[in-house]
MARBA-3410 file (N, C-alpha, C, O; in Angstrom, 1 decimal):
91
-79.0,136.2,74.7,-79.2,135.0,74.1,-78.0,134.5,73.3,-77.3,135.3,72.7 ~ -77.8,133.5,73.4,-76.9,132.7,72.9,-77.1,131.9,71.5,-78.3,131.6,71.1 ~ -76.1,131.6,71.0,-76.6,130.6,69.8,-77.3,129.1,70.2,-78.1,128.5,69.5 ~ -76.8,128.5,71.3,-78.2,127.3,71.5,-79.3,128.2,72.1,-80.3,128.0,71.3 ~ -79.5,128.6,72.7,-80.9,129.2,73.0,-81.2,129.9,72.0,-82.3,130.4,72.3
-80.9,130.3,71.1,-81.7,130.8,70.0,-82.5,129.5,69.2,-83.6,129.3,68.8 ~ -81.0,128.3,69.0,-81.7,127.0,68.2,-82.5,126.8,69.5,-83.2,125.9,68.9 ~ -83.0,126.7,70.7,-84.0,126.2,71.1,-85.3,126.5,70.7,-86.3,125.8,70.5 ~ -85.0,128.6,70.6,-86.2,129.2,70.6,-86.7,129.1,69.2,-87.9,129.5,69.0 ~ -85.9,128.7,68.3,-86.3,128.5,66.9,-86.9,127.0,67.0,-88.0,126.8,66.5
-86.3,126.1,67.5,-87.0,124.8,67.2,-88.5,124.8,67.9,-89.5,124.6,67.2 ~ -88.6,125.3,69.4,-90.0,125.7,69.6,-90.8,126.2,68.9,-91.6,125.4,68.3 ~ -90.7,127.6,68.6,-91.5,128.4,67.6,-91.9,127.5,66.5,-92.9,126.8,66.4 ~ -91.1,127.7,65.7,-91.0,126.1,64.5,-91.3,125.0,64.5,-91.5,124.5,63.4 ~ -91.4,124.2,65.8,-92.0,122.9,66.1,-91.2,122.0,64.8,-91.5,121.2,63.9
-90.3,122.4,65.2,-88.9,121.1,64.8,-88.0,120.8,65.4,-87.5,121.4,66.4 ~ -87.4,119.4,64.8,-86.2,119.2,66.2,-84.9,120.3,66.2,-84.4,121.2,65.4 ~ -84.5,119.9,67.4,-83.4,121.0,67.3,-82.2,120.7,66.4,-81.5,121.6,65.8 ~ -82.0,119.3,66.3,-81.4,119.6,64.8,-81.4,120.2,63.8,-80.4,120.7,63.2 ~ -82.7,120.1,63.3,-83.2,121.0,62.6,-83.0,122.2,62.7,-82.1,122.7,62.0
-83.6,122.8,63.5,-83.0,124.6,63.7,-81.6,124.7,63.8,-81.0,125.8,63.6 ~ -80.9,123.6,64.3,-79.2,124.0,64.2,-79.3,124.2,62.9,-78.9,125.3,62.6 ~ -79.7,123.5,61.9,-79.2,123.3,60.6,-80.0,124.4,59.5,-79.8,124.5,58.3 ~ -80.8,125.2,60.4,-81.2,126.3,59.5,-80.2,127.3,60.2,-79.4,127.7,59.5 ~ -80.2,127.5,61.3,-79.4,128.7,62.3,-78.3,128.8,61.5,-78.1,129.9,61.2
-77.3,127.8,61.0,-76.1,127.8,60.9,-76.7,127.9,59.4,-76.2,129.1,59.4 ~ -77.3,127.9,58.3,-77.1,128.1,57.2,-77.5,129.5,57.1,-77.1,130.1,56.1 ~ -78.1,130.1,57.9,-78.7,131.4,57.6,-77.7,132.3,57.9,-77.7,133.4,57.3 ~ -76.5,132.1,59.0,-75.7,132.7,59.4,-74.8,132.8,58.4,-74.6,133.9,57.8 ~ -74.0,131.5,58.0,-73.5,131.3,56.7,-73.8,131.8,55.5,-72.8,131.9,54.7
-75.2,132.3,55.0,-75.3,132.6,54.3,-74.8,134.2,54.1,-73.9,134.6,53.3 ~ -75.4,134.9,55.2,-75.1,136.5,56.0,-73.6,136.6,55.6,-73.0,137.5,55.0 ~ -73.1,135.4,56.2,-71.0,135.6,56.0,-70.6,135.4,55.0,-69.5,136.0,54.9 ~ -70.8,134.6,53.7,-70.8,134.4,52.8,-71.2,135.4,51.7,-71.0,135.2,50.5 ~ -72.0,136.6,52.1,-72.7,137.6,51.1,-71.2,138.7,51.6,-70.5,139.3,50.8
-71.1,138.7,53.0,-70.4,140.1,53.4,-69.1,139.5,52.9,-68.4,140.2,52.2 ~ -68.8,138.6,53.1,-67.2,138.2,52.3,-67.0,138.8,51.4,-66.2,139.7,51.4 ~ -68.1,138.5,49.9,-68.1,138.6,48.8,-68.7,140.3,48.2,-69.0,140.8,47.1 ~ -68.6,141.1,50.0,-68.4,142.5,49.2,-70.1,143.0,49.6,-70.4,144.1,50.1 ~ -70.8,142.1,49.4,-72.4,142.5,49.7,-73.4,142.9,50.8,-72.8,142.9,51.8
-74.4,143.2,51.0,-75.3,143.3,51.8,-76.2,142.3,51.6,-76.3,141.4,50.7 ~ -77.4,142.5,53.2,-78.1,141.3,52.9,-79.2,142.1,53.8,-79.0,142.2,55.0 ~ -80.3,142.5,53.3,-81.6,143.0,53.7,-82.4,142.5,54.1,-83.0,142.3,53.0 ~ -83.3,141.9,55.2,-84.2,141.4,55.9,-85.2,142.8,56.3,-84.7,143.6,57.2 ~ -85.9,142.9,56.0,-87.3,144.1,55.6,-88.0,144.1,56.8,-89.0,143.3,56.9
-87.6,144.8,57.6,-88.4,144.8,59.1,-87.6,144.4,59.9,-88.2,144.4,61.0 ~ -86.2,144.0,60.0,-85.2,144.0,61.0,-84.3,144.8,60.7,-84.2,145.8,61.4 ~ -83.5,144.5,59.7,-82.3,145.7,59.4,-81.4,145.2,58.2,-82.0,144.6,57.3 ~ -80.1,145.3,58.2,-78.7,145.5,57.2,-78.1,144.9,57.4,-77.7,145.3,58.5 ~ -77.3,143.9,57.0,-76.0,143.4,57.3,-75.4,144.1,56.4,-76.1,144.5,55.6
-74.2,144.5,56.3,-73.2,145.3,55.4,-71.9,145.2,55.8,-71.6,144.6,56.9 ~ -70.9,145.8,54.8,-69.5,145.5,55.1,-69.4,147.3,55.0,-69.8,148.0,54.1 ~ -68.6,147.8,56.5,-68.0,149.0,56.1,-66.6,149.0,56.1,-65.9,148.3,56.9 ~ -66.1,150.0,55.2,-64.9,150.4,54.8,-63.9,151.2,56.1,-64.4,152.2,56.6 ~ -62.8,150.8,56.5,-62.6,151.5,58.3,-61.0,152.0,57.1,-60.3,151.1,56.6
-60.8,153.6,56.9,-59.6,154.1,56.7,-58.7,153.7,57.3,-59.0,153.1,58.4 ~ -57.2,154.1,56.9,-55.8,153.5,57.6,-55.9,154.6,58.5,-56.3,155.7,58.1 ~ -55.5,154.4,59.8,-55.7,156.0,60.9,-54.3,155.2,61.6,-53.9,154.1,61.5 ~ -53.6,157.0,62.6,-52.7,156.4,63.4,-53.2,156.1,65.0,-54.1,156.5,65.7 ~ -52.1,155.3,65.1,-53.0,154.9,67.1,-51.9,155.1,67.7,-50.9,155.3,67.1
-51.8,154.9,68.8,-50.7,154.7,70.1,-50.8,153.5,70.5,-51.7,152.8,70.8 ~ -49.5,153.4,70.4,-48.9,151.7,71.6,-49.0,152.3,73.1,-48.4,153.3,73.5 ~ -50.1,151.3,74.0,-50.5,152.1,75.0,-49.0,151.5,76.2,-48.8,151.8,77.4 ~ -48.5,151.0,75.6,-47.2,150.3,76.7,-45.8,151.5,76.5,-45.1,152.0,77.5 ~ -45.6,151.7,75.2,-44.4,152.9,74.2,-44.7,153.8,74.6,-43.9,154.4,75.2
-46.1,154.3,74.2,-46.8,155.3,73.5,-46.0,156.2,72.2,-46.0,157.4,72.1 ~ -45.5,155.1,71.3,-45.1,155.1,69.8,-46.3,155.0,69.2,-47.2,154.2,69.4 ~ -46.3,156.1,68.4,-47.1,156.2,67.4,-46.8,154.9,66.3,-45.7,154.4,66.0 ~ -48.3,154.6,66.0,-47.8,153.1,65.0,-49.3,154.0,64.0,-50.0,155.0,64.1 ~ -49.0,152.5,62.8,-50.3,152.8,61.8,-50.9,152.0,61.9,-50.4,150.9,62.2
-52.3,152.2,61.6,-53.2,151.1,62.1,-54.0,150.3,60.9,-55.2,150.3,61.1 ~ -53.7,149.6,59.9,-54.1,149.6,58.6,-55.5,149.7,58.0,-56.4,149.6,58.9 ~ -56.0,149.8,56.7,-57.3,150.0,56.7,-57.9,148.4,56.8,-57.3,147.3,56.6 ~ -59.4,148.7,57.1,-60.0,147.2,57.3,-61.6,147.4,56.7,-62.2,148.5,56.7 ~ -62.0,146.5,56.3,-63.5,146.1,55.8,-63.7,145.4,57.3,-62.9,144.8,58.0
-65.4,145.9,57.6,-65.8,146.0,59.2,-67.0,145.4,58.6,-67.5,145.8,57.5 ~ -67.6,144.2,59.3,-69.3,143.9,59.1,-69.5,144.7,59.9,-68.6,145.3,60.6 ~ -71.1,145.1,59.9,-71.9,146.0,60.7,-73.4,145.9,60.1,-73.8,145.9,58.9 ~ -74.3,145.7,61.3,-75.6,146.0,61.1,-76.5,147.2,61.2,-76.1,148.0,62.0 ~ -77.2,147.5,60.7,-78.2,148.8,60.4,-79.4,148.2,60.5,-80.1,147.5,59.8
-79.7,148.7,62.0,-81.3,148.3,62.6,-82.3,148.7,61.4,-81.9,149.5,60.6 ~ -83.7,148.3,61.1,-84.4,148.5,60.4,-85.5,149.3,61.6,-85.4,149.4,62.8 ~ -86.7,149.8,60.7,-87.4,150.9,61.6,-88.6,150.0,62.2,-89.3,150.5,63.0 ~ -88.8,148.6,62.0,-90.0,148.1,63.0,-88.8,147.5,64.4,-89.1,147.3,65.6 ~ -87.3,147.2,63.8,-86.9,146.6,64.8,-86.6,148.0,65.7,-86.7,147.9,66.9
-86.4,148.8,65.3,-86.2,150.4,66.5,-87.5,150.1,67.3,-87.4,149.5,68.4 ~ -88.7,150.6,66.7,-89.8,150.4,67.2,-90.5,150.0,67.8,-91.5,150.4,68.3 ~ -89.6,148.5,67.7,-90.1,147.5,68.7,-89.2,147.3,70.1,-89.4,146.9,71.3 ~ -88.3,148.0,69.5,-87.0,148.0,71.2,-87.3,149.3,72.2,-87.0,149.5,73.4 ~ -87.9,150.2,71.2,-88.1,151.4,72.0,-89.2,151.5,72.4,-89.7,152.6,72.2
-90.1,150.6,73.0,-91.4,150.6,73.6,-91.5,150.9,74.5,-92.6,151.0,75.0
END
């Protein structure tokens, strides 16, 4: 699923126009990007975690050289399934 077919499946469900659901779709995402920017999580209780993880500086290979280079450290978003969304995938 894609982001218009999600605003479709949200305007259905919802029984609003799809403008509408664009304009929730895009604030709810925004919101999610806007919490992880600022360092935070964002919990939805029965789906899972948005979070930011911390990725150490590690070395890699230049796969063209194969010179060793450094790879710098990075803050990584990442989701953490929650246990009805397991439960419901693993049926």
């Amino acid at each position: 699923m894609n982001k218009t077919e999600l605003i479709d499946s949200v305007s259905t469900k919802a029984d609003i126009t799809k403008k509408d659901a664009a304009i929730a779709v895009d604030s709810f995402l925004s919101s999610i990007t806007n919490e992880l920017k600022d360092g935070g999580n964002t919990t939805i209780i029965g789906f899972g975690t948005f979070l930011v993880r911390d990725r150490a500086e590690r070395k890699g290979r230049n796969p063209r050289t194969n010179e060793e280079i450094t790879i710098k450290a990075a803050r990584t978003p990442a989701f953490k399934a929650g246990k009805n969304l397991k439960d419901t995938v693993n049926i």
